[in-house]
Z-matrix of the N, CA and C atoms (Angstrom, degrees):
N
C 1 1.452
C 2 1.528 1 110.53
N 3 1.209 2 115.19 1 -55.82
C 4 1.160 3 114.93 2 -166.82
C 5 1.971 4 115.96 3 -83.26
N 6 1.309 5 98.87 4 -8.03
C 7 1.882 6 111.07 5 173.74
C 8 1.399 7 87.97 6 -100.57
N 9 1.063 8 140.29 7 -19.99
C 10 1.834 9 127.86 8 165.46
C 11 1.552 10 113.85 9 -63.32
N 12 1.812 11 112.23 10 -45.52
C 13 1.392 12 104.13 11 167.19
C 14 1.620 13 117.03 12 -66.76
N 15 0.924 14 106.19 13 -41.90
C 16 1.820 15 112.96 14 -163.53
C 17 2.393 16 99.19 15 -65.83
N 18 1.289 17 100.40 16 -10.89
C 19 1.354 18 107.52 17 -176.16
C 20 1.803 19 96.52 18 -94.61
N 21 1.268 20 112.98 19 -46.98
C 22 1.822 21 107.95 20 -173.90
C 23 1.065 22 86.22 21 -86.93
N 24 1.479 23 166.22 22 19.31
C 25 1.499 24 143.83 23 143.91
C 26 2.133 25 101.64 24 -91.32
N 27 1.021 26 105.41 25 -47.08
C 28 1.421 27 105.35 26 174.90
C 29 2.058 28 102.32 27 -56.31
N 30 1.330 29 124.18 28 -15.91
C 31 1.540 30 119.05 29 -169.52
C 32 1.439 31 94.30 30 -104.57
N 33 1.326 32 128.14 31 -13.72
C 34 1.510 33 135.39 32 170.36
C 35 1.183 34 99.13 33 -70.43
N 36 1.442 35 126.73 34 -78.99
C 37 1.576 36 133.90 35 172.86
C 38 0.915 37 119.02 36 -19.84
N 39 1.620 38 127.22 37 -57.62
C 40 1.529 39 126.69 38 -167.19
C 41 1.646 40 103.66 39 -85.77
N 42 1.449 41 128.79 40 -34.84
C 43 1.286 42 108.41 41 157.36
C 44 1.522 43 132.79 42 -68.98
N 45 1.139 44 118.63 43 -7.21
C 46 1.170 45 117.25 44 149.42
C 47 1.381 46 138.26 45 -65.77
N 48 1.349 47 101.87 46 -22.68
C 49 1.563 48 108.96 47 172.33
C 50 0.882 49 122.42 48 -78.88
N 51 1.264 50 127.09 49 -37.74
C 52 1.348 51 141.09 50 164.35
C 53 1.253 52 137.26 51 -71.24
N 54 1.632 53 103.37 52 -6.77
C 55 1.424 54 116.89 53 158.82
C 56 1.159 55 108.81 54 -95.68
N 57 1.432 56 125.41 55 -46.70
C 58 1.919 57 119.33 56 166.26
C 59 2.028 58 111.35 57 -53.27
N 60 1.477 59 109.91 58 -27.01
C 61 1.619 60 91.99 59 170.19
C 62 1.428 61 102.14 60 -94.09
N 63 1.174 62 147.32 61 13.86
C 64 1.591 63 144.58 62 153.16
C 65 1.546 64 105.83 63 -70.87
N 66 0.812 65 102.66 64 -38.28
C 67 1.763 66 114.59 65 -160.51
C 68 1.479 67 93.32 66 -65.26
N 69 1.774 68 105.55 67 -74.03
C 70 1.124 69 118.69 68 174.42
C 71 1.496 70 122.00 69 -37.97
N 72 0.982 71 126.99 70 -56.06
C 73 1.505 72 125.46 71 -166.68
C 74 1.626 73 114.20 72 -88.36
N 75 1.511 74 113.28 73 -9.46
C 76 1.479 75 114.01 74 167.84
C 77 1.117 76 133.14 75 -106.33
N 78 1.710 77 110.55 76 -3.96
C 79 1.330 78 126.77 77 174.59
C 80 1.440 79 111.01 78 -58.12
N 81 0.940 80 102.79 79 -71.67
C 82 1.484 81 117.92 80 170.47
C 83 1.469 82 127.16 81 -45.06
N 84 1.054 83 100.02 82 -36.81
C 85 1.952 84 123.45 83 164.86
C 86 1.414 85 114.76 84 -49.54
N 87 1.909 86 102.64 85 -55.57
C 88 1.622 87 113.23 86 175.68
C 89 1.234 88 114.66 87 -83.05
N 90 1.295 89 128.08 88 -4.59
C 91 1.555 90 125.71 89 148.48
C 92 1.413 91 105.44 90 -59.05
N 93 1.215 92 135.07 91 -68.30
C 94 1.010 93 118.28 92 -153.03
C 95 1.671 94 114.31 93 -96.64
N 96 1.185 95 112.95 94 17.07
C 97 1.402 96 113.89 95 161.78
C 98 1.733 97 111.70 96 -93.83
N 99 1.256 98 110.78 97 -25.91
C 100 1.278 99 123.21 98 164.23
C 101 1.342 100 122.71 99 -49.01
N 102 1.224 101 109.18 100 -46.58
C 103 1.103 102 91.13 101 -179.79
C 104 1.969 103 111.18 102 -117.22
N 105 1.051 104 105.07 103 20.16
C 106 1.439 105 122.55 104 137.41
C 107 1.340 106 139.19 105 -67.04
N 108 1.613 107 109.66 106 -20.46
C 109 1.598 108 93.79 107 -168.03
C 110 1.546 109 101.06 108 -162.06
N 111 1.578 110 120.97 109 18.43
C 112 1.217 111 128.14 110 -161.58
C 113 0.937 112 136.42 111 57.34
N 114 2.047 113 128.89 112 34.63
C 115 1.178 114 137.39 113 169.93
C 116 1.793 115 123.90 114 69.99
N 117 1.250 116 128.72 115 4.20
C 118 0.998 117 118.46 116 178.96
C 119 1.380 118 111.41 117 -90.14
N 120 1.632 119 122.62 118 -26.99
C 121 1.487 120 117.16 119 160.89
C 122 1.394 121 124.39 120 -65.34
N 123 1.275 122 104.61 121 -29.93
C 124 1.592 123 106.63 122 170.67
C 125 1.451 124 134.84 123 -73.27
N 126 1.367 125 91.45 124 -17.24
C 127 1.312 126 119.98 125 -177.58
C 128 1.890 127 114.18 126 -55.93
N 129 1.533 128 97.06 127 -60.81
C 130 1.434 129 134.90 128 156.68
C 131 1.006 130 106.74 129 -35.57
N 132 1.519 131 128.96 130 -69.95
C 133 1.420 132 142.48 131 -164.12
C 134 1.858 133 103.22 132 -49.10
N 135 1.109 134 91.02 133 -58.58
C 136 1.679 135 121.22 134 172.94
C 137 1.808 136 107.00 135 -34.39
N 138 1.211 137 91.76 136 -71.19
C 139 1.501 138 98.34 137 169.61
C 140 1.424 139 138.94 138 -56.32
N 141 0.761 140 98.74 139 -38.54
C 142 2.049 141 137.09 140 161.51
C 143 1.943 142 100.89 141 -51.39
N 144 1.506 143 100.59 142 -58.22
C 145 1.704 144 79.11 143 178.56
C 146 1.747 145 111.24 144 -105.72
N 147 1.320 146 109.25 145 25.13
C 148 1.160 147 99.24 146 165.63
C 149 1.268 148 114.49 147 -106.45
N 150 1.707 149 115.13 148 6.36
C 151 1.519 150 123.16 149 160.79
C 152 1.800 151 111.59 150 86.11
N 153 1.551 152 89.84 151 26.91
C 154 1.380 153 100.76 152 178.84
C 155 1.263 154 114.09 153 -115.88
């Protein structure tokens, strides 16, 4: 019971990391597609890591 919780808080953690290095590494990405191509790919991108 209690290594079942300590396993879905450790699967919280690691998706969290990987949503804070999504964040991180595409923010900057959709800046500069923005103003590459008039924002509609970035737009997407945007949406994409907000899990929509």
């Amino acid at each position: 019971m209690l290594q079942q919780k300590f396993d879905a808080l450790r699967h919280l953690v690691v998706q969290a990391r990987r949503r804070r290095a999504a964040w991180v590494l595409g923010v900057p990405a959709v800046g500069f597609l923005t103003m590459m191509n008039g924002g509609h790919l970035a737009a997407a991108i945007l949406q994409g890591l907000a899990g929509r």
